[in-house]
N, C-alpha and C positions, 0 to 999 in steps of 0.2 A: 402312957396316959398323962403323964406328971408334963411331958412337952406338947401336948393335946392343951394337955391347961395355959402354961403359960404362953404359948398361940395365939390362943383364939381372947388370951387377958392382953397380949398385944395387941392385938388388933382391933379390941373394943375402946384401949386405952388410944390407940393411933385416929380410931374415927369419931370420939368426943375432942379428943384435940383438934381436928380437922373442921370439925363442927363451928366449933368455936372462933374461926378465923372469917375476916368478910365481914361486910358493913350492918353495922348496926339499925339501920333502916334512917339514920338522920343525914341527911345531906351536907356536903362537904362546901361550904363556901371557897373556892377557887377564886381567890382574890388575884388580878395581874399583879406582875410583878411592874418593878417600874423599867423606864426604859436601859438600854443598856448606855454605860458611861462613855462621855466621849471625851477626846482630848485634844486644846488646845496647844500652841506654841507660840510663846510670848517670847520676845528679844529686845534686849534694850541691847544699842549701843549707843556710845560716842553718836548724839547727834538724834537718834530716831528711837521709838519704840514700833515694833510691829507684831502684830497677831496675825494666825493663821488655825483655821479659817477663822475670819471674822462674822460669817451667817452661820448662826447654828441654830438650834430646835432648844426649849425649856425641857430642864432637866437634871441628871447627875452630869458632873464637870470633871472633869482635873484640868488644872491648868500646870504645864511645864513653865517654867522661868528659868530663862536661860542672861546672867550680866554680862555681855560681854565689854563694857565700859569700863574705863578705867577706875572707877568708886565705888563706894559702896551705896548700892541702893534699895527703897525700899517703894514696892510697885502696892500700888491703891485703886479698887475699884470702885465708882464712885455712879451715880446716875449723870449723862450725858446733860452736856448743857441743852437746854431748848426744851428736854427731854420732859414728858410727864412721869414715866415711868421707869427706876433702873433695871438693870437686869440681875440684881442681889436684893435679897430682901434686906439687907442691913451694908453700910459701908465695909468691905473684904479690905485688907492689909496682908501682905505676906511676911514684913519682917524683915530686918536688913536683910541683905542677899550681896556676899564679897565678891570684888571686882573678879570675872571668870568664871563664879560660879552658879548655882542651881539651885532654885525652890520648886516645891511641888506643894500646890494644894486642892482640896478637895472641897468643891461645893456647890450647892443645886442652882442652878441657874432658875429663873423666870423670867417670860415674858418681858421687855423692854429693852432699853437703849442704853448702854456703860460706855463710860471713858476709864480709859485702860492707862493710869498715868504711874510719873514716880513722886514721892514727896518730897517738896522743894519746889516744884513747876519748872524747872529750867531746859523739861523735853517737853517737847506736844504730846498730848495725848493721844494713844490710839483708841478707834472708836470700834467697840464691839454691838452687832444687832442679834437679839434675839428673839424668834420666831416663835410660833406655838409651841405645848408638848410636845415632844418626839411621842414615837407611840410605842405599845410597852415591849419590852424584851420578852414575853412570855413564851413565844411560840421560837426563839434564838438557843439552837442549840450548843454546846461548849464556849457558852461565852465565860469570862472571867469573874 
């Protein structure tokens, strides 16, 4: 009798907790996420700066910076001359960066036109174009 009871007190206790589980009747705002990040390659040497790609879509960034010159530099992204619009909402600085080595930095591109320089002015600029938003990462599965 006594495992009669405790049964059938499982099992009432198993389908109020059962019960309990499932939407509340309010709707879940599904917001996109934003797009997924993309990543440039910036190189300075002896002589030239180059970026790769230089067309991308508005959005999350990473930029790789790679010095391969012999000093030490410090790479600035700035709105393009001519340009109305740059493609950072504020002037971007990486920070020295030693002859050889590597910076990484992280940030949302927009819509417009950058020069991709170092400070001093004694390379040319490269010129970066940015395109609309990219569109959202929502539906991208195992992305990072």
């Amino acid at each position: 009798m006594r495992t009669r009871t405790v049964g059938a007190l499982s099992a009432a206790v198993l389908a109020i907790s059962a019960a309990g589980c499932g939407s509340s009747g309010s709707s879940y705002a599904n917001a996109s996420r934003p797009p997924a990040p993309v990543t440039l390659s910036i190189v300075v040497a002896d002589g030239r700066i180059a970026v790769s790609p230089d067309h991308v879509g508005a959005g999350p960034t990473v930029l790789l910076i790679a010095n391969e010159s012999t000093r030490s530099r410090d790479m600035t992204l700035t709105p393009a001359l001519g340009s109305n619009h740059g493609c950072v909402t504020a002037d971007a600085s990486s920070g020295p960066i030693a002859p050889q080595g590597t910076a990484r930095i992280k940030l949302p591109l927009v819509e417009g036109t950058c020069a991709i320089g170092v400070t001093g002015g004694d390379l040319p600029p490269a010129r970066l174009i940015v395109g609309p938003q990219r569109e959202s990462g929502q539906q991208d599965l195992l992305q990072p």
